[in-house]
Structure formats: structure tokens, C-alpha cells
mmCIF file of the N, C-alpha and C atoms, coordinates in Angstrom:
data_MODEL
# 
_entry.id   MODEL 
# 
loop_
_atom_site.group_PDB 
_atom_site.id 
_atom_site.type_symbol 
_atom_site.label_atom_id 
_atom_site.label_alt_id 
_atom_site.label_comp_id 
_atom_site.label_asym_id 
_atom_site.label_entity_id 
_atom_site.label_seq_id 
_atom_site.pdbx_PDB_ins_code 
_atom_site.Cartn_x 
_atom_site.Cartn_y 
_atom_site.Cartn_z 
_atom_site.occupancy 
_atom_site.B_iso_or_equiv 
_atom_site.pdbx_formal_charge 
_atom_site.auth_seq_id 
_atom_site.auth_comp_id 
_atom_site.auth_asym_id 
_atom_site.auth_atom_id 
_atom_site.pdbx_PDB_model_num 
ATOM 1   N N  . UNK A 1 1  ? 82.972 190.145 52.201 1.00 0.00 ? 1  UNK A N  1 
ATOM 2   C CA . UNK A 1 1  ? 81.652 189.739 51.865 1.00 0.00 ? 1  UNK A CA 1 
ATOM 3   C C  . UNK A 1 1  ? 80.637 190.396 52.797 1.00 0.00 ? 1  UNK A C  1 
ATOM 4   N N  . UNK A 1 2  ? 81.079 190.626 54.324 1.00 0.00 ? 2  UNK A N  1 
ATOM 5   C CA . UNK A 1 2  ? 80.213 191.218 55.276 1.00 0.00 ? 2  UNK A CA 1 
ATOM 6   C C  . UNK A 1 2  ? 79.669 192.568 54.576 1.00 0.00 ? 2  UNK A C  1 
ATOM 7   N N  . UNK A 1 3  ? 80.677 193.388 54.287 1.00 0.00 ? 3  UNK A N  1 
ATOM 8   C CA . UNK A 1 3  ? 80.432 194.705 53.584 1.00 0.00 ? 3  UNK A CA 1 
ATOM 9   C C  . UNK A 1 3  ? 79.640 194.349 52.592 1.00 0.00 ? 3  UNK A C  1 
ATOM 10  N N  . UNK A 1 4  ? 79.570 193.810 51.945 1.00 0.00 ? 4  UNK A N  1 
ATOM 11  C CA . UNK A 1 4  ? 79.199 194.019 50.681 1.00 0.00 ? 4  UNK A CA 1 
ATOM 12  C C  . UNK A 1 4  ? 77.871 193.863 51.074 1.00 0.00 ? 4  UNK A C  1 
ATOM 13  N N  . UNK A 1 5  ? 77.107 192.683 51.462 1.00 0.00 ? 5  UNK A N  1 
ATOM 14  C CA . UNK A 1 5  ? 76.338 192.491 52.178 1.00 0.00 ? 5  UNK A CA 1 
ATOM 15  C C  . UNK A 1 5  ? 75.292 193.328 53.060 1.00 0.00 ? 5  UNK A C  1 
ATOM 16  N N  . UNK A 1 6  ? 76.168 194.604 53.441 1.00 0.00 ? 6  UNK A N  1 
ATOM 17  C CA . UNK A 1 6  ? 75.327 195.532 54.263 1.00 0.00 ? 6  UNK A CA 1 
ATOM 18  C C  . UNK A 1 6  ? 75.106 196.595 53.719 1.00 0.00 ? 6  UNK A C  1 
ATOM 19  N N  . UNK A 1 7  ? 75.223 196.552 52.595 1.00 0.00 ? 7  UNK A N  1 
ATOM 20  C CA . UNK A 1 7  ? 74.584 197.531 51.132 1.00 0.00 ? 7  UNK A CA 1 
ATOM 21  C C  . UNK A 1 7  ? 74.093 197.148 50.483 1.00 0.00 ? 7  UNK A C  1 
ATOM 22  N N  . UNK A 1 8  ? 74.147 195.690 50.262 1.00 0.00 ? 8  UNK A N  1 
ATOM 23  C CA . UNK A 1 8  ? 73.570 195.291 49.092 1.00 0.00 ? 8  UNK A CA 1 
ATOM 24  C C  . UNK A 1 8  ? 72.331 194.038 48.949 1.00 0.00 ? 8  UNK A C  1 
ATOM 25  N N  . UNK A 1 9  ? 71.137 194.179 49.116 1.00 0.00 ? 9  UNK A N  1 
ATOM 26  C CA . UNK A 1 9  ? 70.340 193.220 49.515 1.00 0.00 ? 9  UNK A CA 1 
ATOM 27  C C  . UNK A 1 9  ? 69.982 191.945 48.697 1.00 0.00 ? 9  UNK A C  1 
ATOM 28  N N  . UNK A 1 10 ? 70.821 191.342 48.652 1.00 0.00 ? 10 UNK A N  1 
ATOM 29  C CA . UNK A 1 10 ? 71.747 189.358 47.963 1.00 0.00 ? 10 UNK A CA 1 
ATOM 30  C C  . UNK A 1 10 ? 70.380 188.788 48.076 1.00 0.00 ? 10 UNK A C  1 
ATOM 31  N N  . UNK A 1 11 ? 70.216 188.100 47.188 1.00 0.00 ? 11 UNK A N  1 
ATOM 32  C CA . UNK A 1 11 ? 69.257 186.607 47.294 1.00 0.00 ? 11 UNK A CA 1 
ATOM 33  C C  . UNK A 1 11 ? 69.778 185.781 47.328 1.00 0.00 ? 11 UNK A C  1 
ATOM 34  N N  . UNK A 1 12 ? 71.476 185.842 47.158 1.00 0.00 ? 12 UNK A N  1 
ATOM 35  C CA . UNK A 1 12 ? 72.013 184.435 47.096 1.00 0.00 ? 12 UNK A CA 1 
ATOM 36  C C  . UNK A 1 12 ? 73.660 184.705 47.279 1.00 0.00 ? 12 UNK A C  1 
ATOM 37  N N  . UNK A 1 13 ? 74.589 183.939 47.379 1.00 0.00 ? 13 UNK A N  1 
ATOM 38  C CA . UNK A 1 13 ? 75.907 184.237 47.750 1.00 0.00 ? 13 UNK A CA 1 
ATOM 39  C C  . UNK A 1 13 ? 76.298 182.973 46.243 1.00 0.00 ? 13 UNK A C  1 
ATOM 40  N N  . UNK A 1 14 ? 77.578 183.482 45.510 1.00 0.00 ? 14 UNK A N  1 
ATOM 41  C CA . UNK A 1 14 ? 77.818 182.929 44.186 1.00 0.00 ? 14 UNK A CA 1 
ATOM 42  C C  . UNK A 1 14 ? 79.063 183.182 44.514 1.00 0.00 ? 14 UNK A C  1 
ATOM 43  N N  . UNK A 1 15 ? 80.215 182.044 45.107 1.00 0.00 ? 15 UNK A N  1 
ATOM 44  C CA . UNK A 1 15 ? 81.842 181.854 45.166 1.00 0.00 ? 15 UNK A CA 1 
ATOM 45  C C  . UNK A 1 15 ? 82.451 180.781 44.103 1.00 0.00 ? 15 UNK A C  1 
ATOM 46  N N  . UNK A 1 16 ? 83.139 181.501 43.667 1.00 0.00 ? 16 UNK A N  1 
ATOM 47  C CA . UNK A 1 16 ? 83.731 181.246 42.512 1.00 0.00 ? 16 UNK A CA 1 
ATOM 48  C C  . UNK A 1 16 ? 85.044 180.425 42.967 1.00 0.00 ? 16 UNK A C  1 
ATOM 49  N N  . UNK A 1 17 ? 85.651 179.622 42.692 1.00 0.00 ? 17 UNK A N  1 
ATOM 50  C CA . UNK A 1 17 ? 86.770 178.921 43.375 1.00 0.00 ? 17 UNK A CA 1 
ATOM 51  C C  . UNK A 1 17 ? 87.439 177.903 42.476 1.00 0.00 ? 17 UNK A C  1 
ATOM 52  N N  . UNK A 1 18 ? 88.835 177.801 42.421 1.00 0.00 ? 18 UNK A N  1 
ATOM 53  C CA . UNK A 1 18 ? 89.616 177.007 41.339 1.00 0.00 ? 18 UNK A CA 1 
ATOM 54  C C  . UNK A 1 18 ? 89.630 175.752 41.888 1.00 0.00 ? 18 UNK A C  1 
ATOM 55  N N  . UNK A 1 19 ? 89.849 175.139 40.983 1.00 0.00 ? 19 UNK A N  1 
ATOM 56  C CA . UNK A 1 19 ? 89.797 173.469 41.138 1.00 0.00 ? 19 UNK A CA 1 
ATOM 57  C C  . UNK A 1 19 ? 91.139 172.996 42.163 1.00 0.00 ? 19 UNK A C  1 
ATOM 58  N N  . UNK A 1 20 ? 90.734 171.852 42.961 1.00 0.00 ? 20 UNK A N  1 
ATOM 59  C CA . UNK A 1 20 ? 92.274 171.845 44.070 1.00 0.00 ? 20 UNK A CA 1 
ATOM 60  C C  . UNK A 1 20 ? 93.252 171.751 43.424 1.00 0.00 ? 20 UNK A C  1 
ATOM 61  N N  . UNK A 1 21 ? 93.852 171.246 42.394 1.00 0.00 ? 21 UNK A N  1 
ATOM 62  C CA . UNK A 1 21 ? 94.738 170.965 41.621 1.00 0.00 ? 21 UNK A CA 1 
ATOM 63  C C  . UNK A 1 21 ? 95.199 171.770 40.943 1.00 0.00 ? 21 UNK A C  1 
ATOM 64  N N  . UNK A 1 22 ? 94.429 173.403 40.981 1.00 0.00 ? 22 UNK A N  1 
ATOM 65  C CA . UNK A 1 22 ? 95.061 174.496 40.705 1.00 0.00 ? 22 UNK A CA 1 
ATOM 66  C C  . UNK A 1 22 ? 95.149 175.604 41.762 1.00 0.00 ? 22 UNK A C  1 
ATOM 67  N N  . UNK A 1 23 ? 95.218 175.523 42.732 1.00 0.00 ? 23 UNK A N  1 
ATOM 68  C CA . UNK A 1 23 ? 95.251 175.929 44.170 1.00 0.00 ? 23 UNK A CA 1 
ATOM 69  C C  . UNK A 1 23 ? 96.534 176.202 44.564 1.00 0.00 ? 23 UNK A C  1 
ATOM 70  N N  . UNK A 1 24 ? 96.844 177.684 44.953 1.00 0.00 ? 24 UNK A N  1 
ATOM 71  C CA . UNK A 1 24 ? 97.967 177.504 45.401 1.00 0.00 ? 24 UNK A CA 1 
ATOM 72  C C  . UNK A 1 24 ? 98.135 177.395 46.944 1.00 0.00 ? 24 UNK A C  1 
ATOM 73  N N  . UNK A 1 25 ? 96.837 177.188 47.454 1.00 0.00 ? 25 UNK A N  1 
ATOM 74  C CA . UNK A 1 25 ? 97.198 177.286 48.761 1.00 0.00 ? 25 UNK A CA 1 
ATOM 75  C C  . UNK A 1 25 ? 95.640 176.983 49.447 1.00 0.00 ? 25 UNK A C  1 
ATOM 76  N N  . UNK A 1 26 ? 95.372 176.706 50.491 1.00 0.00 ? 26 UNK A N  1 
ATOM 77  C CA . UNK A 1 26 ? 94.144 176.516 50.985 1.00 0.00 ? 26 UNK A CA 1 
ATOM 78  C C  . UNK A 1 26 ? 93.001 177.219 50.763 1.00 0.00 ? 26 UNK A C  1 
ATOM 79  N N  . UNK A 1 27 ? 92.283 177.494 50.170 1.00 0.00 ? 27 UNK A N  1 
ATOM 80  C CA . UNK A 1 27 ? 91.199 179.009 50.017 1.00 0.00 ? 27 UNK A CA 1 
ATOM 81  C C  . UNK A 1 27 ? 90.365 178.623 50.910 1.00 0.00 ? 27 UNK A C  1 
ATOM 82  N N  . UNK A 1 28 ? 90.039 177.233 51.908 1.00 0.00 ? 28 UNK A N  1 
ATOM 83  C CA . UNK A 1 28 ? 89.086 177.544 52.975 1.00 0.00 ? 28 UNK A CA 1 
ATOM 84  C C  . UNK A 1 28 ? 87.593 178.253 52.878 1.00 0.00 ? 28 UNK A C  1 
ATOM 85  N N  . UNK A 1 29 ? 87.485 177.919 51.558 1.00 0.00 ? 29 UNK A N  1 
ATOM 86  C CA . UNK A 1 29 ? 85.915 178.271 51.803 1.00 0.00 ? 29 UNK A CA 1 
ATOM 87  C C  . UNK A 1 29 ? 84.820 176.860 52.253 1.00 0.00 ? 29 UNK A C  1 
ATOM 88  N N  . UNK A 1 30 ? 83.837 177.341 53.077 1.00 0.00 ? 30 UNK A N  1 
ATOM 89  C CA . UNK A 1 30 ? 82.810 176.618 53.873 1.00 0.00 ? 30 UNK A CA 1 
ATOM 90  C C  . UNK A 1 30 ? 81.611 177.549 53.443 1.00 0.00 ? 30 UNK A C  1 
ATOM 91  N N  . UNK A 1 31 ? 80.800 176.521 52.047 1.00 0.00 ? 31 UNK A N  1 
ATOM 92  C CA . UNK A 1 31 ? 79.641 177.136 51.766 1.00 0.00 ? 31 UNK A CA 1 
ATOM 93  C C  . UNK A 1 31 ? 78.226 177.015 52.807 1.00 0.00 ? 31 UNK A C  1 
ATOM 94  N N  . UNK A 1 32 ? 78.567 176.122 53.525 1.00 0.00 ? 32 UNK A N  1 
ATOM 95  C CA . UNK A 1 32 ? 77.540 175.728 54.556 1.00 0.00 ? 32 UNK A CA 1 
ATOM 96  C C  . UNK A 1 32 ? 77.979 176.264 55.529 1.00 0.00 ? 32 UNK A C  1 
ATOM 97  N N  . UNK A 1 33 ? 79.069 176.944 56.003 1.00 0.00 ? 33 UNK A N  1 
ATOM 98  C CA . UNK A 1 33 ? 79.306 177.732 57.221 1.00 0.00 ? 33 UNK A CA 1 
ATOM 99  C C  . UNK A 1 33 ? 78.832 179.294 56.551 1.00 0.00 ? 33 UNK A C  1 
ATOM 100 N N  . UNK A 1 34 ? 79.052 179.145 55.323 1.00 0.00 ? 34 UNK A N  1 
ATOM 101 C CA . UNK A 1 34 ? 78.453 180.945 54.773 1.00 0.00 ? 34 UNK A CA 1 
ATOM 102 C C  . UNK A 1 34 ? 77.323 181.109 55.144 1.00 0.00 ? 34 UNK A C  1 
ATOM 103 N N  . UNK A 1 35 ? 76.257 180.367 54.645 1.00 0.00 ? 35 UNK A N  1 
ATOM 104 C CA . UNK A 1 35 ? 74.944 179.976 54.552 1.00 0.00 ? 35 UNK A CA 1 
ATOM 105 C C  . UNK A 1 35 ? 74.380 180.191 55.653 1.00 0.00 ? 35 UNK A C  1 
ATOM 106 N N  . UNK A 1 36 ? 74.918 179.314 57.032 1.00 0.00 ? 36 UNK A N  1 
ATOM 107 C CA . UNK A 1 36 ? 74.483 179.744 58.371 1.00 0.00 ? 36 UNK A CA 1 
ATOM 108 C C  . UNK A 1 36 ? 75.128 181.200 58.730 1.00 0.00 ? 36 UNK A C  1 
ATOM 109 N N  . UNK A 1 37 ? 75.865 181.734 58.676 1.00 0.00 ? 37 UNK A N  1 
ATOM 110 C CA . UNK A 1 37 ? 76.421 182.861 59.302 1.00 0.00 ? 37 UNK A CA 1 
ATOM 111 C C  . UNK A 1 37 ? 75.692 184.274 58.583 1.00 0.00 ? 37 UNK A C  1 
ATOM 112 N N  . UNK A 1 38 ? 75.031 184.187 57.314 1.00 0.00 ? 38 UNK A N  1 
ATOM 113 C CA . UNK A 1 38 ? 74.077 185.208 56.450 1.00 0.00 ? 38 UNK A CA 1 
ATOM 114 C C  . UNK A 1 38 ? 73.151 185.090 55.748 1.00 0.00 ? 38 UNK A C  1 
ATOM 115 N N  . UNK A 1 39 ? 72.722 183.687 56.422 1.00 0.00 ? 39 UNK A N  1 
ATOM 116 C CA . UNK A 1 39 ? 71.400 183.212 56.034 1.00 0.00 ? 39 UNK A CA 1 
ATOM 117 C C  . UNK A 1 39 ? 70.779 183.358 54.827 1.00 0.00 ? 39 UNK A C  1 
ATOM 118 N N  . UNK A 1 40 ? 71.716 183.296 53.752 1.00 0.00 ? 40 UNK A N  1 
ATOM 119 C CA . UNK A 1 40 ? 71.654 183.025 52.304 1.00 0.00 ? 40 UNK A CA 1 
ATOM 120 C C  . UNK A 1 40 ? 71.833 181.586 51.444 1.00 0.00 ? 40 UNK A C  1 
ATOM 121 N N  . UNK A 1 41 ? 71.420 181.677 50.420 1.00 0.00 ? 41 UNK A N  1 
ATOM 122 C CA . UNK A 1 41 ? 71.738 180.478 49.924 1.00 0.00 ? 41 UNK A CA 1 
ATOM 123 C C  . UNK A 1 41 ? 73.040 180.094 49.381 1.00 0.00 ? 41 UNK A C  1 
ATOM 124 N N  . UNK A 1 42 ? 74.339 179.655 49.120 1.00 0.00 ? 42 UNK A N  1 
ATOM 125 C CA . UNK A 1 42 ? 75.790 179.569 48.975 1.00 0.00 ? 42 UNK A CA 1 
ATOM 126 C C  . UNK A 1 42 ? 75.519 178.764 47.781 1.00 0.00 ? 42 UNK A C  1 
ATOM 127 N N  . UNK A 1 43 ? 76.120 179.169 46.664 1.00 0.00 ? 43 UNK A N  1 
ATOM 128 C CA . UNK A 1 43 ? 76.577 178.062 45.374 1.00 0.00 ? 43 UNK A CA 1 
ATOM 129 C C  . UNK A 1 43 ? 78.222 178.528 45.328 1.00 0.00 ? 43 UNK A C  1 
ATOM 130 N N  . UNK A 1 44 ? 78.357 177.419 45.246 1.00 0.00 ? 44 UNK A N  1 
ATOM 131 C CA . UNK A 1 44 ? 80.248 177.645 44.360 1.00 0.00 ? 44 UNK A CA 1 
ATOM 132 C C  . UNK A 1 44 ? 80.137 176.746 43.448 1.00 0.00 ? 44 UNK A C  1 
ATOM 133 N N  . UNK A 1 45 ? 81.112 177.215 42.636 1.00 0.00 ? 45 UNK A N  1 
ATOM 134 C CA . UNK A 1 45 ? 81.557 177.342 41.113 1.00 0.00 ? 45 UNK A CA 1 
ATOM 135 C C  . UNK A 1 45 ? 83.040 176.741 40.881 1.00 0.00 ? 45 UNK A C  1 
ATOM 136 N N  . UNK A 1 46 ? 82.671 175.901 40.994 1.00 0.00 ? 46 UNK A N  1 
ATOM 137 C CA . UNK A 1 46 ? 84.958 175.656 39.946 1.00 0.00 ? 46 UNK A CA 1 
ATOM 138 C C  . UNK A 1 46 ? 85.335 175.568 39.041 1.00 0.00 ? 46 UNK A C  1 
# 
């Protein structure tokens, strides 16, 4: 996401993510740790 980021000038960060119950494993996303770390706005999606 860093990369992408340093080419590409985002108004917003859009993570897409499966429901826990179809998870095979932790995906660890923190939309409020995104948010502070690239000072964008974070939506996720399940």
C-alpha cells in the first residue's frame, strides 16, 4: 500500500476484506491504524 501510495495521489484508502467466518486466517487489518500512519480516510468493505 506504501508504494502504491507514493505514485499515486489517494483521497481515500478502500480495503476490501472477507467476512470472519470466511477467513482463513487473521488478515489483521487496523483501519484506524491505516488512517493515522497515511493520513487518509480508511473504509473497509466485507
Amino acid at each position: 500500500m506504501e508504494d502504491a501510495l507514493a505514485t499515486f495521489p489517494a483521497e481515500r484508502i478502500l480495503i476490501f476484506t472477507r467476512p470472519s467466518s470466511e477467513q482463513r486466517y487473521d488478515e489483521g487489518i487496523d483501519a484506524e491504524a491505516l488512517e493515522q500512519r497515511f493520513g487518509l480516510p480508511v473504509e473497509q468493505a466485507k
